[in-house]
C-alpha positions as CSV (number, residue, x, y, z in Angstrom):
1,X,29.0,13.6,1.5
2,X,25.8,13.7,-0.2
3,X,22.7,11.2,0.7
4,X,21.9,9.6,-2.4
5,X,18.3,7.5,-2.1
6,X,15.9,7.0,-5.5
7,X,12.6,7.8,-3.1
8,X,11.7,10.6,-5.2
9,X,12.5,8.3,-8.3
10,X,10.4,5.3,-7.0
11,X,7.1,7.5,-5.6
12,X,7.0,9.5,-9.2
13,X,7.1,6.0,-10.8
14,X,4.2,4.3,-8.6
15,X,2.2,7.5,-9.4
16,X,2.7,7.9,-13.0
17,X,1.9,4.3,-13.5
18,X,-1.1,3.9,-11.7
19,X,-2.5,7.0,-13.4
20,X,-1.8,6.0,-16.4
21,X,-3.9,2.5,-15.5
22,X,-6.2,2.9,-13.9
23,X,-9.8,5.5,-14.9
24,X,-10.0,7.2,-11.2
25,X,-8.1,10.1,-10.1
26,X,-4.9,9.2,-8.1
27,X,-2.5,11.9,-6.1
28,X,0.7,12.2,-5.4
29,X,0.6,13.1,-1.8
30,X,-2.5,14.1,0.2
31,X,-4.9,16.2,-2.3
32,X,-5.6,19.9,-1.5
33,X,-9.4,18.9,-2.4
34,X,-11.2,15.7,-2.5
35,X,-12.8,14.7,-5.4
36,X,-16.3,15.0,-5.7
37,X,-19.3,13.7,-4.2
38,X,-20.0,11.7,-7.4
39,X,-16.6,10.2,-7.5
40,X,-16.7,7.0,-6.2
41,X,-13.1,5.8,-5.4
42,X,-9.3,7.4,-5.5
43,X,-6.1,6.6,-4.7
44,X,-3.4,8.5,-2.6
45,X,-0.2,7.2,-2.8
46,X,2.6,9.3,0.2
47,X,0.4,9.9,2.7
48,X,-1.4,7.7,5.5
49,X,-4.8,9.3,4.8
50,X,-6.5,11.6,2.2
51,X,-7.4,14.6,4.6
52,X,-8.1,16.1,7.8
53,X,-9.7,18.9,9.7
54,X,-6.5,20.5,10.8
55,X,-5.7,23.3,9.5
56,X,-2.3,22.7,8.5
57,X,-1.7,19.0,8.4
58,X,1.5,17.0,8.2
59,X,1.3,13.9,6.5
60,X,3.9,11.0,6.9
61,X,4.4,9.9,3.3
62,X,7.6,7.4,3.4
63,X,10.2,5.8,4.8
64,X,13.8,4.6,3.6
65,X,16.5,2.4,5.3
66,X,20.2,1.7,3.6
67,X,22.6,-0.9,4.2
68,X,26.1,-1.5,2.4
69,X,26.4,-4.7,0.6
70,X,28.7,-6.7,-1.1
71,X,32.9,-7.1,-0.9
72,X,34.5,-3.9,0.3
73,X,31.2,-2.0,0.5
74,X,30.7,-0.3,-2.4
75,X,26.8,-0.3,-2.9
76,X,23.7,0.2,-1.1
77,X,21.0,-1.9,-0.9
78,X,17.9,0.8,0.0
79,X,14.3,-0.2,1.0
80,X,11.7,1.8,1.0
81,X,8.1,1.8,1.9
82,X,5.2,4.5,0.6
83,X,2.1,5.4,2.9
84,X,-0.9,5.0,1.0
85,X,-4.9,5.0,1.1
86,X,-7.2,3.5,-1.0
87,X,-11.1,5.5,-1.0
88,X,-14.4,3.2,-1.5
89,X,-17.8,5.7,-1.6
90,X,-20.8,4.5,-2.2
91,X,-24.6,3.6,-0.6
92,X,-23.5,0.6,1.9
93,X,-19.5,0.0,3.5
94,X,-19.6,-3.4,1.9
95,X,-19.9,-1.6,-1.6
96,X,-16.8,0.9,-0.4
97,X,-15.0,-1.5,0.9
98,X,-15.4,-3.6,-2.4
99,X,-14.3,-0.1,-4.2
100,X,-11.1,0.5,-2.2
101,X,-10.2,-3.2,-2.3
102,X,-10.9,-3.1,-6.3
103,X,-7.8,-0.1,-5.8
104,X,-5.7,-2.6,-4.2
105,X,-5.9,-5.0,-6.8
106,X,-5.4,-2.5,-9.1
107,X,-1.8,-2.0,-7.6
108,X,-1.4,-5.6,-7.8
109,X,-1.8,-5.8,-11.2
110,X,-0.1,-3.1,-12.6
111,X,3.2,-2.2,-10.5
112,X,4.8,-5.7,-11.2
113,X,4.6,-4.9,-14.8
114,X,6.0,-1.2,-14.8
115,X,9.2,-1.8,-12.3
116,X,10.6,1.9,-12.9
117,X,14.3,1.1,-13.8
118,X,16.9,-1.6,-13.7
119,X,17.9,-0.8,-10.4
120,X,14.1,-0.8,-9.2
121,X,12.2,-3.8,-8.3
122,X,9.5,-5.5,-6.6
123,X,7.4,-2.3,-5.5
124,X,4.3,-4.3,-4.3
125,X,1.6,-4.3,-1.4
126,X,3.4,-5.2,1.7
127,X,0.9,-4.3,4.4
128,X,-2.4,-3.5,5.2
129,X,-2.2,-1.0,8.0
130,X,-5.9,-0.5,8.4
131,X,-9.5,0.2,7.3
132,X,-11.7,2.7,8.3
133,X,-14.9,3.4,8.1
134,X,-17.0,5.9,8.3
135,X,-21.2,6.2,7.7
136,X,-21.8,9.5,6.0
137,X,-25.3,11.1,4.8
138,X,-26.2,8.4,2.0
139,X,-24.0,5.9,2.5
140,X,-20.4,4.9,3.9
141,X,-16.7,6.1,3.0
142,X,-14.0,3.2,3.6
143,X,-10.5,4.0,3.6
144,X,-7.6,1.6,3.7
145,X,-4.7,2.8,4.6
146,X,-1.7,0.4,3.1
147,X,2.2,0.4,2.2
148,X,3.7,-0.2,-1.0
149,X,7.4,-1.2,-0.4
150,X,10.1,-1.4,-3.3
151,X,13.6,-2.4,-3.1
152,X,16.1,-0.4,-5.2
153,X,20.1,-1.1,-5.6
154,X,22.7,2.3,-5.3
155,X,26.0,2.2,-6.4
């Protein structure tokens, strides 16, 4: 019996339409590069941070859970939740904080409005994990590391 799940489905649709809202680049999964130095925010949406130093990093991206609903079982009720991190960079950590929130809203704004498919739905903000910062030469790098969870029927 095959596993049938729409997190493939769900992640390509958060991605595709937060880059097509938003002016600053957004990945699908951890990038192999970060943008540069004069980019000042980005978005990574399936994993719980942008990079590391190892030299061949794992990354979780997300998580699903199934339950059978409904008289005599016959669909599947599927929530799922996406790692993600937001990227503030600039001069002071309340000016990248103020950029990776700005991401956040971003989300907020747009996701409601694009739900993917019929069967797709409320793929919102549902925790703030946490923030990190860190002071770099001429100025600060925030990260806030967050989950966007959806809700999706199977039948």
């Amino acid at each position: 019996m095959a596993i049938s799940t729409s997190i493939h489905d769900v992640i390509l649709t958060v991605v595709s339409t937060m880059q097509g809202a938003v002016t600053y680049e957004v990945f699908d999964g951890p990038p192999t590069k970060l943008p540069g130095r004069k980019e000042t925010k980005f978005l990574v949406i399936g994993a719980e941070s942008p990079l590391t130093d190892d030299e061949a990093p794992v990354y979780d991206a997300a998580t699903m859970a199934q339950e059978w609903k409904g008289l005599g079982q016959k669909r599947r009720e599927e929530e799922i939740r996406i790692n993600c991190v937001a990227v503030g960079k600039s001069t002071t950590v309340a000016i990248a904080r103020g950029l990776a929130v700005g991401i956040l809203d971003d989300i907020a704004t747009n996701l409601p409005v694009h739900p993917g498919s019929d069967n797709t739905y409320n793929a919102l903000i549902s925790e703030v994990n946490s923030t990190r910062v860190r002071n770099v030469p001429g100025g600060a790098v925030v990260q806030i590391q967050f989950t966007i969870s959806a809700h999706a029927n199977l039948f």
